[in-house]
N, CA and C atoms as an extended XYZ file, in Angstrom:
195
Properties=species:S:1:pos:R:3:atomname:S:1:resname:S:1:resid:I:1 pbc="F F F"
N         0.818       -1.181        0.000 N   UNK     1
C         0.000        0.000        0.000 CA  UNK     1
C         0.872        1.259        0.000 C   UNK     1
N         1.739        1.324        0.865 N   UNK     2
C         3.129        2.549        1.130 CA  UNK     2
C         3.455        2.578       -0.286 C   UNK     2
N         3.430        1.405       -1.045 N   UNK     3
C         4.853        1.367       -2.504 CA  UNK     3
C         3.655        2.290       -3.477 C   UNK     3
N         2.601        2.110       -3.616 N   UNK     4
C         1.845        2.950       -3.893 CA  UNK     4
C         1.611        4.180       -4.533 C   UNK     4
N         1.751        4.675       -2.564 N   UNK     5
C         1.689        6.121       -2.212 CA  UNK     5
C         3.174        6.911       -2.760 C   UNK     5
N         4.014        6.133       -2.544 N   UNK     6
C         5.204        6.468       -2.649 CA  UNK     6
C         5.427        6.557       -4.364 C   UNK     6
N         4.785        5.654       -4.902 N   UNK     7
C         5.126        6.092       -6.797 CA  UNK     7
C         3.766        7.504       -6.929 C   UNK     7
N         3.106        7.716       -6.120 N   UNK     8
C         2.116        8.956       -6.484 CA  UNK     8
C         2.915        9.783       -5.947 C   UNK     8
N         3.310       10.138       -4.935 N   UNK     9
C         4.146       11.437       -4.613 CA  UNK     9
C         5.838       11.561       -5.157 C   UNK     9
N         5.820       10.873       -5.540 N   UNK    10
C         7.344       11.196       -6.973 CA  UNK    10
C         6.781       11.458       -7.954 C   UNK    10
N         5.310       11.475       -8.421 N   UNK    11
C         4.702       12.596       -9.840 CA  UNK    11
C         4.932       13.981       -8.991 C   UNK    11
N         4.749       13.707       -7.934 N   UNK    12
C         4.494       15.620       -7.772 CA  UNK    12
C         5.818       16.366       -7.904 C   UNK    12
N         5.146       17.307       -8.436 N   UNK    13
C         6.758       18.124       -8.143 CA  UNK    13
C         6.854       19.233       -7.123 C   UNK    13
N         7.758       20.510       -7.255 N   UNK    14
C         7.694       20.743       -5.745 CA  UNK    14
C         6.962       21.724       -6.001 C   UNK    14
N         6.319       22.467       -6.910 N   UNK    15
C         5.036       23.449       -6.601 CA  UNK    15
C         3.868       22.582       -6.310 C   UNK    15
N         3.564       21.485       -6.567 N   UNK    16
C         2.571       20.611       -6.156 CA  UNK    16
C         2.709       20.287       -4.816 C   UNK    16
N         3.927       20.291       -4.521 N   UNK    17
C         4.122       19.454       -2.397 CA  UNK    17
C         3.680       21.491       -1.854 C   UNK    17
N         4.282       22.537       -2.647 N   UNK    18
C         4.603       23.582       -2.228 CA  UNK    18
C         2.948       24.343       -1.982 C   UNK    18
N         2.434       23.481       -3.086 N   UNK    19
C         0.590       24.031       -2.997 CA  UNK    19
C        -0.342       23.367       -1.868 C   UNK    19
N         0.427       22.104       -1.606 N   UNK    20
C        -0.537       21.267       -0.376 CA  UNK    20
C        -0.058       22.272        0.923 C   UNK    20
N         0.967       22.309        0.993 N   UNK    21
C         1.566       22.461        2.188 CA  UNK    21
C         0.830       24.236        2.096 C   UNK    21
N         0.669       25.152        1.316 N   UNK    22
C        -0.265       26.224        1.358 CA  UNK    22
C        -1.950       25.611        1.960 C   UNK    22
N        -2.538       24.927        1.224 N   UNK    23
C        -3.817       24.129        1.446 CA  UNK    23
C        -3.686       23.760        2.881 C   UNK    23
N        -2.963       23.226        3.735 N   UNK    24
C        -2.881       22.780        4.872 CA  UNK    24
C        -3.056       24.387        5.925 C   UNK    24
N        -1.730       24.672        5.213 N   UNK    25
C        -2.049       25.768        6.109 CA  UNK    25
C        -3.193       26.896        6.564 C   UNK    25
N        -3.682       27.170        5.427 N   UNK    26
C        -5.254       27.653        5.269 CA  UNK    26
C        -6.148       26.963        5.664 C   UNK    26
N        -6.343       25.369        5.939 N   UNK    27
C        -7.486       24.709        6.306 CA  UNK    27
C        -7.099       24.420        8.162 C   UNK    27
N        -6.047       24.429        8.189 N   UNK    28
C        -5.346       25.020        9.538 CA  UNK    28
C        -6.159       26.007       10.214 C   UNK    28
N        -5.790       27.082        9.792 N   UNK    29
C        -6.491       28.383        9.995 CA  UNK    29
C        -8.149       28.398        9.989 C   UNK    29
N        -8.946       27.704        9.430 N   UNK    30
C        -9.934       27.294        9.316 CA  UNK    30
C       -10.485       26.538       10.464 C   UNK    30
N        -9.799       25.983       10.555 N   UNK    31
C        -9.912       24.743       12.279 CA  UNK    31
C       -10.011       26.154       13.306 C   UNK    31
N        -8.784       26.576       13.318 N   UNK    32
C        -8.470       27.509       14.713 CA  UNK    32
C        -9.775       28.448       14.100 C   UNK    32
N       -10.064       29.056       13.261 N   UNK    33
C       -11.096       30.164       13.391 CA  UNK    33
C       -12.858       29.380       14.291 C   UNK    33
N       -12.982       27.828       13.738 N   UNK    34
C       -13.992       27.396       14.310 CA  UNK    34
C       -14.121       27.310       15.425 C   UNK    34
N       -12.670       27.025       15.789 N   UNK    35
C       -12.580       26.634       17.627 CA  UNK    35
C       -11.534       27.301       18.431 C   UNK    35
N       -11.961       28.286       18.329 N   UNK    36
C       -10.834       29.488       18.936 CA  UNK    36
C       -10.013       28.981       20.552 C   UNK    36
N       -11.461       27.574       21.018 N   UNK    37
C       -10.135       27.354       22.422 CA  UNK    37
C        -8.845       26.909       21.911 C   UNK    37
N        -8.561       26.089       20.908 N   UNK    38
C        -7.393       25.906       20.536 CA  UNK    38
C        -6.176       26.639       20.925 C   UNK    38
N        -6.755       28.023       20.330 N   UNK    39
C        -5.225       28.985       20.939 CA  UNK    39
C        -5.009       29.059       22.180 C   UNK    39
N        -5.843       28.714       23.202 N   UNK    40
C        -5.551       28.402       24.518 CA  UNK    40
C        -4.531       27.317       25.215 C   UNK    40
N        -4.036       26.548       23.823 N   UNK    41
C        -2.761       26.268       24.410 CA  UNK    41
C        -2.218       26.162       24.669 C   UNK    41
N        -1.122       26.021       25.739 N   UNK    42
C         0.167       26.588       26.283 CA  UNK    42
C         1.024       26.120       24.792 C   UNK    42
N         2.035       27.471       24.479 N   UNK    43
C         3.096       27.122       23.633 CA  UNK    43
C         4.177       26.528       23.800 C   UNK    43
N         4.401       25.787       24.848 N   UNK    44
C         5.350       25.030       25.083 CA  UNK    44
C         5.006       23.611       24.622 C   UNK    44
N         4.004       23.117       24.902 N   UNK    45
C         3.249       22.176       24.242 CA  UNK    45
C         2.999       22.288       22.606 C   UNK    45
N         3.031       23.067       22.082 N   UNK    46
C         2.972       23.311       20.742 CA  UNK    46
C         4.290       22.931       20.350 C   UNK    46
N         5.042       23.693       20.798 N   UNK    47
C         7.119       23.252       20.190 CA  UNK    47
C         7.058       22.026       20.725 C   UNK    47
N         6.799       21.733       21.594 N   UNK    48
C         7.053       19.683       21.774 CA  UNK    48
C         6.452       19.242       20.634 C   UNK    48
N         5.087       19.452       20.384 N   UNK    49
C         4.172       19.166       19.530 CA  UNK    49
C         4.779       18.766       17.803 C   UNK    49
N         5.515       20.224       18.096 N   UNK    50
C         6.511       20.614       16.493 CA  UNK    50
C         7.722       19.828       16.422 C   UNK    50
N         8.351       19.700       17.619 N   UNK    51
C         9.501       18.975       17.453 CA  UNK    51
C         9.640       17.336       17.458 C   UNK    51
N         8.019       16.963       17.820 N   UNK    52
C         8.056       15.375       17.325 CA  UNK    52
C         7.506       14.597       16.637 C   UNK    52
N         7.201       15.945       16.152 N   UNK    53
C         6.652       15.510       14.794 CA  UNK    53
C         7.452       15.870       13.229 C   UNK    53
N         8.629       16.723       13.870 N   UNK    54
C         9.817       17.148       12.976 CA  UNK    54
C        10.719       15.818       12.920 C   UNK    54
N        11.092       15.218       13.862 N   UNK    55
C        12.473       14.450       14.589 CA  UNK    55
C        12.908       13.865       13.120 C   UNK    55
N        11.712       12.497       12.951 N   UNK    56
C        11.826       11.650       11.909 CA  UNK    56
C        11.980       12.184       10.586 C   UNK    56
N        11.538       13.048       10.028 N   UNK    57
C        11.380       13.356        9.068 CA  UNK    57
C        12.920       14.180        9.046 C   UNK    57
N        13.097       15.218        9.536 N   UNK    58
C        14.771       15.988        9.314 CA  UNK    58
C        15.632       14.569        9.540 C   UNK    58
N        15.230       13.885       10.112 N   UNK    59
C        16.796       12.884       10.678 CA  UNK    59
C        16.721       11.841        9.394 C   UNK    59
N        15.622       11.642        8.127 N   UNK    60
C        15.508       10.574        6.947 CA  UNK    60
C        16.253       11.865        6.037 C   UNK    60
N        15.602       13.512        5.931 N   UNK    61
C        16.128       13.736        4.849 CA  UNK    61
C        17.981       14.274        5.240 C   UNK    61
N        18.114       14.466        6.533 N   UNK    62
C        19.665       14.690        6.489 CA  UNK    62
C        20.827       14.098        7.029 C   UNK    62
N        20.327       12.947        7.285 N   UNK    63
C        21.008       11.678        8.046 CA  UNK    63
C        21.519       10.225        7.611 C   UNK    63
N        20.463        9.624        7.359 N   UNK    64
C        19.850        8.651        6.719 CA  UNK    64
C        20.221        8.486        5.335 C   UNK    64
N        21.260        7.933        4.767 N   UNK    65
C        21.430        7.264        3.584 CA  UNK    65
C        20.945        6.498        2.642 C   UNK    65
């Protein structure tokens, strides 16, 4: 199923990854406008949030052979 996904996202190129990743962010914004407790987050919890969900991904594209 992965081998797949993985031959569909090598068609895209990078204004196509560069347009989702816009789309996300706007439907993002969309979430937080519906449910404004969200921003009631503590931001420390957010950077944990960011950073483990970063880890894997920076450590495949600059590590990882």
């Amino acid at each position: 199923m992965f081998d797949r996904f993985n031959e569909r996202v090598k068609r895209l190129s990078f204004v196509d990854i560069k347009l989702i990743k816009w789309g996300v962010f706007f439907a993002t914004i969309i979430i937080v406008k519906l449910f404004p407790q969200l921003l009631k987050i503590n931001y420390w919890m957010l950077i944990v949030l960011m950073v483990a969900c970063s880890v894997k991904p920076a450590y495949r594209f600059w590590f990882k052979k």
